[in-house]
N, C-alpha and C positions, 0 to 999 in steps of 0.2 A: 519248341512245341508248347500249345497250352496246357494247361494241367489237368488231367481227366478228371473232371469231378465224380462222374454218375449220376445213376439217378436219383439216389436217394442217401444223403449222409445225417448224421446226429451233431445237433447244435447244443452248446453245451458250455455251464460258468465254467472257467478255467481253473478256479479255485478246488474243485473237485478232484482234478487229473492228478493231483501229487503222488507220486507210487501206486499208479496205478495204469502201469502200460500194459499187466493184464488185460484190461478191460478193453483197451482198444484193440488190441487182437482176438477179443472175442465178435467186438463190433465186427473186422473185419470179416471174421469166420460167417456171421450171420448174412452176409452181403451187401451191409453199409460202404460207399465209399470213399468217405469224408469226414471228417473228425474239426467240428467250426467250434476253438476255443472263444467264448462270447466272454465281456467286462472285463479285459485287459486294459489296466487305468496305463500301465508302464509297461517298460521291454522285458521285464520279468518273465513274461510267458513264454519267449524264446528259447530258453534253457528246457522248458517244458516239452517245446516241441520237437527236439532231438530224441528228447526223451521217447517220447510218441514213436516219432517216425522212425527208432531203431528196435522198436518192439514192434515192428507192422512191415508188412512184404509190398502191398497193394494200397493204402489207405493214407487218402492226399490229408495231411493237417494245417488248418486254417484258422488265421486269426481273424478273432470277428466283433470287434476288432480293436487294432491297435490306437487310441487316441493319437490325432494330431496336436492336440495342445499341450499333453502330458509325454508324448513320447517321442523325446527328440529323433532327428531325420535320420540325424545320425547313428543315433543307437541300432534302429532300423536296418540299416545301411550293413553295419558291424554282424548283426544277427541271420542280417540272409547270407552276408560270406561265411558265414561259420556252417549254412548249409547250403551251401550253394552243389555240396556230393547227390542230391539228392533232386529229383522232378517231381516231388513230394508234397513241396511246402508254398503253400499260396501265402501271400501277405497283403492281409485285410488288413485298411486307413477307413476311419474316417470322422467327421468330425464332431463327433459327441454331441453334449446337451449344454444348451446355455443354463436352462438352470443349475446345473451341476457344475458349471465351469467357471460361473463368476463373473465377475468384471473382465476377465480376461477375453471372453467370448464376444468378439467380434468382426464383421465381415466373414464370418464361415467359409463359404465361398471363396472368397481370392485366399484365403489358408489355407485351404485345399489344393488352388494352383498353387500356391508357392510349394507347400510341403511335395507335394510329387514331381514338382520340380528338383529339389533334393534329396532325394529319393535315386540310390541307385541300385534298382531291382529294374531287372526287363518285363515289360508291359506285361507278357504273356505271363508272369508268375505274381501280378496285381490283380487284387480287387478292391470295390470302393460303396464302402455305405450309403447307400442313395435311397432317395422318397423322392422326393419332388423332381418336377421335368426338367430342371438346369442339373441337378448333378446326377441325375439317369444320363444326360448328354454326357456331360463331364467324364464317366464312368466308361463310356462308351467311347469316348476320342481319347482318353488316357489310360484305360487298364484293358483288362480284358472279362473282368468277372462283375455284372450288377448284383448286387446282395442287399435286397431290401429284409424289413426284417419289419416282424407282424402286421402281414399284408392281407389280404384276401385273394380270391381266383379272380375274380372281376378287378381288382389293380394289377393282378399279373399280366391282364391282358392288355391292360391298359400302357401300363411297363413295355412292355413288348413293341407295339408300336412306338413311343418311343424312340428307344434305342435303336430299334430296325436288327437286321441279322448280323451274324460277324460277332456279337458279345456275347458273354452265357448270361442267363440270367437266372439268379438263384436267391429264390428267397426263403424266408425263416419261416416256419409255423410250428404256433404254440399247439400241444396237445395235451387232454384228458385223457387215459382210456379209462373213465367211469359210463355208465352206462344210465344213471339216478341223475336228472335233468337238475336236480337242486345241488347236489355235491357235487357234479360238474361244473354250473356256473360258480356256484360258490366257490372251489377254487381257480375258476377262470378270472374271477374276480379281483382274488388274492392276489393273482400275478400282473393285473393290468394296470393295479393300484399306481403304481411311478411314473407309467404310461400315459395315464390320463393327467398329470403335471406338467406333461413336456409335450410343449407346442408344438416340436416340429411333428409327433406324432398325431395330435389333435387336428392340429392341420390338413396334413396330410387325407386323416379320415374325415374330414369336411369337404375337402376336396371330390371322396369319393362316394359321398352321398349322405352321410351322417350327419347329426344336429348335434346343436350345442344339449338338448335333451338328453342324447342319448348319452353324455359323459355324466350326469347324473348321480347320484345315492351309488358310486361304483359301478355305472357302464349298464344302460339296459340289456334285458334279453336279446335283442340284435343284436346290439353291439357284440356283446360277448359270443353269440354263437358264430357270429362273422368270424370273427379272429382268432378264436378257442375252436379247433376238431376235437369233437369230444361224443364219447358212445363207445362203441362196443369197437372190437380194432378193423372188422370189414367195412365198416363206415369215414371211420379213420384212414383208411387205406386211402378210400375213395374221394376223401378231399383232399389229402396230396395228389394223386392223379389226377382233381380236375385243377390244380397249378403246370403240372405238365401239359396238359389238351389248350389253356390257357396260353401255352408260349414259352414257361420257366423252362429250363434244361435239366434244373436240377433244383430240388428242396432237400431243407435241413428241417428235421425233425428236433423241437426240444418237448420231450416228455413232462411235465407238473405233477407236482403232489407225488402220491406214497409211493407213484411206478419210476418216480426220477431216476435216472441210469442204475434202473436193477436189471439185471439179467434176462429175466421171465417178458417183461413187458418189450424189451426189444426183441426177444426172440421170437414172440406173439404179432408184431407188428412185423418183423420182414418177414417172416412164413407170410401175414395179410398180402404185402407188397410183393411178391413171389409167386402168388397162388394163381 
């Protein structure tokens, strides 16, 4: 069976979860049903996700994701039989950033077949990092979950076709809840800073209507409001629902700045998402 994500989970560094499986069972409590550990360089975060998943009744934990350059297949392989107890645990591959990766980074793509070629998890408990139209296909004829990650509603749609039906498709969105149009971009900004480094990202939003302008003195006011939801949390609400109306099946929320996985601000955004 595939893995119920829902409709709405929390995206989130994995570096934060350490003793803190409280917190996902509060996620749970609130009606999140996903828990996407994001910047897993190694298989370290495996250990992590027991962790999770045995402090949680309902609440699927996902890597998001595991480097294929840094995290052998094998480890992989090792990590899902250690929870293989559980219909819980999605395992998110995919192929990172060349400038982060070095000389090592090359042909992405055929690393990607080969790695989930070695790879032995059942499709239905994969997901796969994807932007561009070859490993949206990719994602779709080998996994079973597309997981773009700082996308907009108008690429989700575009996503969508794509891959056609039969795959989930779930992607990431950054959020503010500030409601002061300058301390919101301002730290939309903050967080876009590495993003605008890395081509595959750049790309991608060139592809989907953006200029080389808009990367700019740290991202114009388009730009940033495109990919930052930011305002008050009923407006927030309403740009994850239009990734749903879009085609997604399901979005992950990561929170920015001072509301970063506090209590108040997710309880305030699924009451939004609830209401």
């Amino acid at each position: 069976m595939t893995v119920e994500l829902g409709r709405f989970g929390v995206w989130s560094h994995y570096t934060g979860w350490e003793g803190r499986a409280e917190a996902a069972a509060r996620l749970e409590e609130l009606g999140f049903s996903a828990l996407w550990l994001g910047a897993a360089p190694d298989g370290g975060v495996l250990g992590l996700v027991g962790e999770l998943l045995q402090a949680t009744e309902r609440l699927v934990v996902a890597t998001g994701i595991l480097n294929v350059w840094t995290t052998p297949a094998a480890v992989v392989n090792g990590g899902y039989r250690d929870l293989a107890w559980t219909d819980r645990f999605l395992v998110g591959v995919g192929a990172g950033h060349r400038e982060l990766a070095g000389e090592v980074y090359h042909s992405p793509y055929q690393k990607l077949v080969r790695y989930l070629d070695e790879l032995d998890v059942p499709r239905d408990r994969l997901a796969l990092a994807a932007l561009g139209p070859r490993v949206l296909r990719l994602a779709a004829a080998r996994t079973t979950v597309a997981h773009p990650y700082l996308v907009t509603p108008e690429y989700t749609a575009q996503a969508r076709e794509v891959i056609g039906q039969g795959t989930v498709l779930a992607p990431e969105q950054h959020v503010v809840l500030e409601e002061d149009p300058a301390k919101a971009r301002e730290e939309g900004r903050r967080n876009l800073a590495l993003y605008l480094r890395l081509e595959n990202y750049t790309n991608n939003w060139l592809r989907n209507g953006f200029t080389e302008d808009d990367f700019r003195d740290g991202g114009s006011d388009r730009l940033v409001d495109a990919l930052v939801a930011w305002g008050p949390t009923d407006r927030v609400a309403a740009r994850l629902r239009a990734h749903l109306d879009a085609g997604a099946d399901h979005v992950s929320v990561q929170l920015l700045g001072a509301n970063q996985d506090t209590s108040p601000a997710f309880r305030d955004l699924a009451a939004a998402l609830n209401g």
